[in-house]
N, C-alpha and C positions, 0 to 999 in steps of 0.2 A: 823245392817249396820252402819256403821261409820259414823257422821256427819259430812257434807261438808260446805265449806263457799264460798257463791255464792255473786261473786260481783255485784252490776245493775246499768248499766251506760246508763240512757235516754237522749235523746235530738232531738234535731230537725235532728243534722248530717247534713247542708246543704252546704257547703259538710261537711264532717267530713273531721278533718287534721290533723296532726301530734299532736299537745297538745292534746287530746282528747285521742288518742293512748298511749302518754306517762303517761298520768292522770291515763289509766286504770292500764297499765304496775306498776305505783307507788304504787299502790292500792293493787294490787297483791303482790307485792314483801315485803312490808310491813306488812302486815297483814295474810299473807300467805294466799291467797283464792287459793282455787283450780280451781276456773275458773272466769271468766268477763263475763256477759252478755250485750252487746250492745242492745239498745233498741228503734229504731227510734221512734218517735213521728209520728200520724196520725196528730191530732188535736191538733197546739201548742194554747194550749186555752189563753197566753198573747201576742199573736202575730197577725199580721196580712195574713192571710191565703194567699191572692191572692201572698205574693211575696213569698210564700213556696215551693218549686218543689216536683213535684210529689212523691207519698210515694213509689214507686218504683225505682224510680231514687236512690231516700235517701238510701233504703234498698241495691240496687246493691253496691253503694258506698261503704258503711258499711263492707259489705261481701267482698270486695278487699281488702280494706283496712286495712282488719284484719286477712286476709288468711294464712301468715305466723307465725300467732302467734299459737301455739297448743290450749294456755290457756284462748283464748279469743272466743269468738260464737257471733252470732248474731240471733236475735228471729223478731220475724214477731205479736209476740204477740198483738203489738197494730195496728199498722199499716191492720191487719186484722179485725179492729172491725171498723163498716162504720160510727157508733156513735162516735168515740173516746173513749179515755180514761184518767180517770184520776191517778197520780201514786196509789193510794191506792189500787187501783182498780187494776194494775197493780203486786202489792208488793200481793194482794191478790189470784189471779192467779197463781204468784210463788208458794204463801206459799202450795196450792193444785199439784202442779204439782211437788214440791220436798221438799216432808212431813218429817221432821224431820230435815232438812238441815239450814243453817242458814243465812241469807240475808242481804248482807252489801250493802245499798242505799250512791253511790258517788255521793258526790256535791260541788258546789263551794262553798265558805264562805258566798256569796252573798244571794246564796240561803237559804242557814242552818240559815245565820239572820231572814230570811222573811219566816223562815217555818211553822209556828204558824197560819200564814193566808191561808193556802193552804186549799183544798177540804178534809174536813175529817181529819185533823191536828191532834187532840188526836189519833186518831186510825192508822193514818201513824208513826207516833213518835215510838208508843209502839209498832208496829208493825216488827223492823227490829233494828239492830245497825245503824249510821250514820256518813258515814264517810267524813268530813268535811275539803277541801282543803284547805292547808293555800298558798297560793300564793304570799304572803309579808309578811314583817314583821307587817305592820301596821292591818291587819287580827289578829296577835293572842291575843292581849288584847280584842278586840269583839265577838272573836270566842269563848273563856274562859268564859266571861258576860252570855251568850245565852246560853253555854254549864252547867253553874249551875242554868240557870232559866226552864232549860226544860226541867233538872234534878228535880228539886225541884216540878214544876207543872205536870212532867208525868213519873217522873220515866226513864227516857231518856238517850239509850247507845249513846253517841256523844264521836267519836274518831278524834282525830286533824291528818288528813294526809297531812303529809309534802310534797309541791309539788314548786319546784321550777318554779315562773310567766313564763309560754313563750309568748312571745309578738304574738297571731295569733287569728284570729278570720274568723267566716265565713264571717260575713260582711265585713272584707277587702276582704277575698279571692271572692267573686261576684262582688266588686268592680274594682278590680283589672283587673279580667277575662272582664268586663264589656268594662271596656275604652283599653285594649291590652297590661295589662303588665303583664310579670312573675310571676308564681305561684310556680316558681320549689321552691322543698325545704319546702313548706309549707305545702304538702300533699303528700301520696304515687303517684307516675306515674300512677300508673294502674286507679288510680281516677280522674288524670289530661286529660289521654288521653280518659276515657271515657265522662265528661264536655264536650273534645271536638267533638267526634263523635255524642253525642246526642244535642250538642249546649247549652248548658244549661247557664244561668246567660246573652246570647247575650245582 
């Protein structure tokens, strides 16, 4: 069987918005994966839980949000586990569930600096390629730094994905939805109208 390149795109998703989408779209087209896995977060283990909405909420989102796309899914992977999970832990469930296949872990520049410190860091690293968003210019000289020390200390696939900054964050979008202003444009519809049926960020 042909090996495939599975992309894994985690987060909280709260909402998930348009950059998120275009992040994975870039990721895909780039490096020709044959698919994106979305992958909400149960347990955002640096965040503060009470202001997270439910992990179903998150997961619905997800799954609207990306329904149009053939090449994109969304998994239930962690979200189903009552303990959490950590990515390793995560990247390790793939590696069993699609043996031979090959797993491209996206992330922002931010993160790929600070991955060293993560749960299980050696064996995340060696575990999958890395594909590392540049979102400025001012990213690729750091990005470059990191990418030959974690080359040198682990043997580490780090690929620079070119992703042009878009200005959008969850945190604005709960803010926004918060005090009554405009979200169009920031997220798919189908995910703005369900915020508002199930009330969500009030």
């Amino acid at each position: 069987m042909e090996c495939r390149k599975i992309g894994i795109l985690g987060g909280t998703f709260d909402p998930i918005h348009n950059a998120h989408l275009m992040l994975g779209e870039a990721a895909r087209e780039q490096f020709g994966l044959d698919r994106v896995i979305y992958i909400p977060n149960n347990l955002a283990h640096f965040k503060n839980r009470t202001e997270i909405s439910g992990c179903e909420e998150r997961y619905q989102m997800v799954k609207m949000a990306i329904s149009e796309n053939p090449f994109f899914t969304c998994s239930r992977l962690e979200i189903d586990k009552p303990q959490g999970s950590y990515t390793i832990d995560t990247i390790e469930d793939l590696k069993r569930m699609y043996p031979g296949d090959e797993l491209y872990l996206i992330l922002g520049a931010d993160s790929v600096i600070g991955i060293d410190t993560w749960y299980r860091a050696k064996d995340l690293i060696k575990s999958c390629v890395i594909l590392a968003a540049i979102r400025h210019e001012d990213d690729v000289a750091a990005l470059d730094k990191k990418r030959r020390e974690l080359k040198m200390m682990y043997d580490a696939d780090v690929r620079l994905l070119n992703f042009n900054r878009i200005d959008i964050s969850s945190t604005d979008i709960r803010q926004k939805i918060r005090i009554g202003r405009s979200v169009r444009y920031m997220l798919p519809d189908e995910c703005i109208e369900y915020i508002c049926i199930k009330g969500l960020y009030k």
